[in-house]
C-alpha positions as CSV (number, residue, x, y, z in Angstrom):
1,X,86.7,-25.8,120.3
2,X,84.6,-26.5,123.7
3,X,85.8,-24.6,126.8
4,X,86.5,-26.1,129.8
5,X,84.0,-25.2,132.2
6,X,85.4,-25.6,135.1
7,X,88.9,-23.0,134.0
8,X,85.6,-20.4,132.9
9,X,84.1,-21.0,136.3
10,X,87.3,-20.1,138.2
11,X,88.3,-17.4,136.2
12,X,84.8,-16.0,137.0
13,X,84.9,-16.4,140.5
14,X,88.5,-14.7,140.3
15,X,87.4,-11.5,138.8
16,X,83.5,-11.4,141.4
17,X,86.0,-11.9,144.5
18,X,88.7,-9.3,143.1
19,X,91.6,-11.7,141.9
20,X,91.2,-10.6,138.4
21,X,95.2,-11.2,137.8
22,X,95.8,-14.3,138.7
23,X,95.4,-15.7,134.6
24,X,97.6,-12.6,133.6
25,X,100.0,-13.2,136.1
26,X,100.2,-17.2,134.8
27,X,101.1,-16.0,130.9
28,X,103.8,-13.4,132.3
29,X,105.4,-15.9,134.0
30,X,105.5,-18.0,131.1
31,X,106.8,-14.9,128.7
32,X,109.3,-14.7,131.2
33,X,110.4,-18.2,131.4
34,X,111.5,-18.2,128.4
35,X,115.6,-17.8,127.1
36,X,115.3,-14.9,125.6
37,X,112.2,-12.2,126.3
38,X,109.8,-11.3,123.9
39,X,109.7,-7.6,123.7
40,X,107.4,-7.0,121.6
41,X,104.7,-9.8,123.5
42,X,106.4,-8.1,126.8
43,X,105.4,-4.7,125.4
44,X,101.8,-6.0,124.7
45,X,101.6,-7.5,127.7
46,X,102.2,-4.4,130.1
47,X,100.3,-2.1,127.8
48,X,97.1,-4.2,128.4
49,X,97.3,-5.6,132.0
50,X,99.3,-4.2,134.9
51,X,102.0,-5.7,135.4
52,X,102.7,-7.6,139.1
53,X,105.1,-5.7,141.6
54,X,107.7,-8.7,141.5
55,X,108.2,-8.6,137.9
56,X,108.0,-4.7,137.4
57,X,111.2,-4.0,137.8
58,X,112.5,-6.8,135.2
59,X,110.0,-6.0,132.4
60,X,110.8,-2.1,132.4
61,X,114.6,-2.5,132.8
62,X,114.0,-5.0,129.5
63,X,111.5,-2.8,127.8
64,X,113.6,0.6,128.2
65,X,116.4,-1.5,126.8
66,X,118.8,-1.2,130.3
67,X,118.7,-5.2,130.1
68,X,119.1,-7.2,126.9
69,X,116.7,-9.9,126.5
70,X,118.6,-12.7,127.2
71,X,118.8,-13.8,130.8
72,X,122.4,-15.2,130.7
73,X,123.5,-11.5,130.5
74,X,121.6,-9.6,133.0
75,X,124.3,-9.9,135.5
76,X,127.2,-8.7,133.1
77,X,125.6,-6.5,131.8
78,X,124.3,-5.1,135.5
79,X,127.9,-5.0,136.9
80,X,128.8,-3.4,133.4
81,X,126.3,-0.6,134.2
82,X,127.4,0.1,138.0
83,X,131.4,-0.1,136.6
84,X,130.0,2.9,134.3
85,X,128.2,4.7,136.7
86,X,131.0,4.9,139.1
87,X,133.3,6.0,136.5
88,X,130.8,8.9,135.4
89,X,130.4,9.9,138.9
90,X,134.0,10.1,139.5
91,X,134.5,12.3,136.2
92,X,131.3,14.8,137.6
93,X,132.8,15.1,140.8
94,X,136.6,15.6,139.5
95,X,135.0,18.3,136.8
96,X,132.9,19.5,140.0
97,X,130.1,19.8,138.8
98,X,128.7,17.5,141.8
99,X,130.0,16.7,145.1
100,X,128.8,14.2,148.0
101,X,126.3,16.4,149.4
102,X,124.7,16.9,145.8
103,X,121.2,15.3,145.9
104,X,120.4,12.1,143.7
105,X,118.2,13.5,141.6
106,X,120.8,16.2,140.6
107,X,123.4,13.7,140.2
108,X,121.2,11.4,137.7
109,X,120.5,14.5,135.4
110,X,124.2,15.5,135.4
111,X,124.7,12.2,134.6
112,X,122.5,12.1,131.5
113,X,123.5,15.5,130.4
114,X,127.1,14.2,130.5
115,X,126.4,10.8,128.3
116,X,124.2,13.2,125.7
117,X,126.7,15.7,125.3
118,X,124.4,18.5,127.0
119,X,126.1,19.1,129.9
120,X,126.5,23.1,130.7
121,X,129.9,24.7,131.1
122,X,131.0,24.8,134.9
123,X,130.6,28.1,136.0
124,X,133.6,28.3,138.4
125,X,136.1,27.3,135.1
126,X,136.0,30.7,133.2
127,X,137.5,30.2,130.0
């Protein structure tokens, strides 16, 4: 198994002049060519290298499981996701336990404590 010395050159004078991703960048692009992701090589991946700003959104969304791995779905599955948002806002705002002037941050957490099953009892409804 000879190396090609030309590939080991380059790659050196990558990594001297500061261009040390430009082979890591290469094999994400072909993990992410492929139909469906490889989580687990995806998961590998980010773990060791850092992972480019134009596919860092994409791998995350995939690894925290927002996105399946196939790529034909990402778009259903995205307008799925901002169908269901819209609903949950709607219920938090008609429960009012949020309004328009409630900041984001605020609105995301009432958002998960709604989907978990945590959320607190409105304090303005006594029973």
């Amino acid at each position: 198994m000879t190396e090609d010395p030309q590939r080991n050159f380059r790659s050196v004078y990558y990594e001297k002049v500061g261009f040390r991703g430009v082979e890591e960048k290469k094999s994400l692009e072909i993990l992410l060519k492929d139909d469906r992701l490889d989580i687990e090589k995806l998961c590998t991946f980010s773990q060791r290298f850092p992972l480019p700003s134009m596919y860092r959104t994409l791998v995350w969304k995939v690894l925290l499981g927002i996105l399946p791995p196939h790529h034909e779905s990402h778009t259903f599955v995205m307008k799925y996701r901002r169908e269901q948002y819209k609903d949950v806002y709607h219920a938090l705002q008609v429960i009012r336990f949020i309004s328009e002037s409630t900041p984001q941050v605020e609105v995301f957490l009432r958002i998960y404590q709604l989907e978990s099953g945590k959320l607190p009892r409105n304090p303005s409804f006594p029973l």
